[in-house]
C-alpha positions, 0 to 999 in steps of 0.5 A, spaced: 561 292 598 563 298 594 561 306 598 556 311 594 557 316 591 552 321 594 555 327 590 552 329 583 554 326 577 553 331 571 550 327 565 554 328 557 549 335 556 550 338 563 558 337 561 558 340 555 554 345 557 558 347 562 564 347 559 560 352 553 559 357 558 566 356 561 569 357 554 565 364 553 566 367 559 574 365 558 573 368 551 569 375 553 574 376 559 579 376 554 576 381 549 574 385 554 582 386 556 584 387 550 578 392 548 581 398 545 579 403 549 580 399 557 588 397 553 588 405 552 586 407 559 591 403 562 596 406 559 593 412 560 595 411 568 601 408 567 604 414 564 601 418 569 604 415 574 611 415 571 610 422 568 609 423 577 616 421 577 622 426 579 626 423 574 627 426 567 628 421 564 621 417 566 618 424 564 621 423 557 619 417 557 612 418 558 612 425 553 614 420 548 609 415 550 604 421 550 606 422 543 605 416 540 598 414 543 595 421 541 598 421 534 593 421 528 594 421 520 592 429 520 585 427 518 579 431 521 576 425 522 582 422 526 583 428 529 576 428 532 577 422 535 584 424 539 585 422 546 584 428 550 588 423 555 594 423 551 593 430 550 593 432 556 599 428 559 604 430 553 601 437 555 604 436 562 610 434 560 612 438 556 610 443 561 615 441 566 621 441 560 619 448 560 617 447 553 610 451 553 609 453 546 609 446 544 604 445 550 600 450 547 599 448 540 598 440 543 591 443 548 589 447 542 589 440 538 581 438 543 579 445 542 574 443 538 574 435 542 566 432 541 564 432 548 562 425 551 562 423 558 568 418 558 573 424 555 569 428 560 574 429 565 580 429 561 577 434 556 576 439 562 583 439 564 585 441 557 582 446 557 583 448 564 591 448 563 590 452 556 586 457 559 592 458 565 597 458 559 594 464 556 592 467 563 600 467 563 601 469 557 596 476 558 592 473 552 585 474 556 580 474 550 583 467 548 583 465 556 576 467 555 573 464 549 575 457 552 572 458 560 566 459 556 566 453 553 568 449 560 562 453 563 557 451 557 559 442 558 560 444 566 556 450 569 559 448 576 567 447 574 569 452 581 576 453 578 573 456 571 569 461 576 575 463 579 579 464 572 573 468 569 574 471 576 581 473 576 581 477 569 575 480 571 579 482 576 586 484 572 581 489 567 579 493 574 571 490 573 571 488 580 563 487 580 564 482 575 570 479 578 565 479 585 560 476 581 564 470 579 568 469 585 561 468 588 560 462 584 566 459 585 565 460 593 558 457 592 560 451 588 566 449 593 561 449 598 565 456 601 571 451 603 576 454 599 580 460 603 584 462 596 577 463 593 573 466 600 579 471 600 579 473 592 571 474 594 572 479 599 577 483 596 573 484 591 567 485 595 571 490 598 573 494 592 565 494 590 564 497 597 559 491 598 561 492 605 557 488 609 558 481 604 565 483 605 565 482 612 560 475 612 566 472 607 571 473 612 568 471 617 566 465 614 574 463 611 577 465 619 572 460 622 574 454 618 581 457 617 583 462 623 589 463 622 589 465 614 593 468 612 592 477 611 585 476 610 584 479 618 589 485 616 587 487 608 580 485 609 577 485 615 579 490 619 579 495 612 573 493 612 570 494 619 574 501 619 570 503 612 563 502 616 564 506 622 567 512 618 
């Protein structure tokens, strides 16, 4: 007498369809890999992480790698389309091989980049590195020019505030320089001391006294032994008051 089977046995159809659906969904797991865009990504962080090493030839390495993903055919259409990614990651690099020149003519390249939510990030850092080139090398009005832009996509990027903060600051426009290291200090949620110091200083140059002495108060308590602040600040501060 033979055992029974008590177990579900799939009829023809039941197996073919099984065996469809496995089929697709191995084909959809393979196109997916092999999309573009995720193949790009991958490679992004790849050359990032190399680009991390304290090694000159994987940073080498990984500027030419950068280089290649974001070359084009020199059309406007291609161009448009460049990755901001590899933009970004060639820019870095040549950065830390002193070469800023061409670092600077790689940012310029997404000036003009489309903004979408998938660069997003990647753009904001190229403009951001581009700015801080032109700070260094005293061009304020291009520096300028490319914060508004970053505000215009982003209206709560806390380091463009602070730029646009720092060359108010250097043109002696204290109560502009004020006006946006206040807006840096509100979007990092007051928890920045660097940005906390810049805004007391300038409230300090504006005579905003009492605004000064707030922020002070603010950076020592989540910071106490912050640096100058007490001596430079604070103390000049209370001592203008009594007078």
């Amino acid at each position: 007498m033979g055992t029974e089977n008590n177990e579900h046995q799939l009829t023809v159809e039941e197996a073919n369809e099984a065996n469809e659906s496995y089929r697709a969904a191995d084909r959809f797991f393979h196109e997916l890999r092999h999309k573009s865009m995720l193949d790009r990504r991958y490679k992004l962080i790849e050359n990032f992480i190399l680009l991390a090493s304290p090694n000159r030839s994987n940073i080498q390495r990984a500027l030419n790698n950068f280089l290649e993903m974001s070359k084009t055919d020199g059309t406007q259409e291609s161009e448009a389309n460049v990755s901001a990614g590899a933009i970004l990651g060639s820019a870095r690099a040549m950065l830390m091989m002193k070469q800023t020149q061409k670092a600077k003519l790689q940012l310029k390249r997404v000036l003009t980049h489309a903004w979408s939510l998938e660069e997003a990030d990647y753009l904001q850092q190229c403009w951001l590195l581009l700015i801080d080139i032109y700070i260094n090398q005293g061009k304020n009005e291009q520096a300028s020019n490319v914060l508004r832009t970053v505000l215009q996509h982003n209206s709560s990027c806390s380091k463009a505030y602070e730029y646009m903060g720092f060359i108010c600051e250097k043109e002696q426009k204290y109560f502009d320089a004020a006006a946006n290291y206040e807006a840096a200090w509100n979007v990092c949620k007051r928890r920045n001391p660097g940005i906390g110091y810049k805004l007391a200083y300038n409230y300090f140059k504006c005579r905003r006294l009492i605004e000064c002495i707030e922020v002070c108060h603010a950076v020592l308590k989540r910071y106490p032994t912050y640096p100058k602040i007490k001596k430079e600040i604070l103390d000049k501060a209370r001592a203008n008051i009594r007078m």
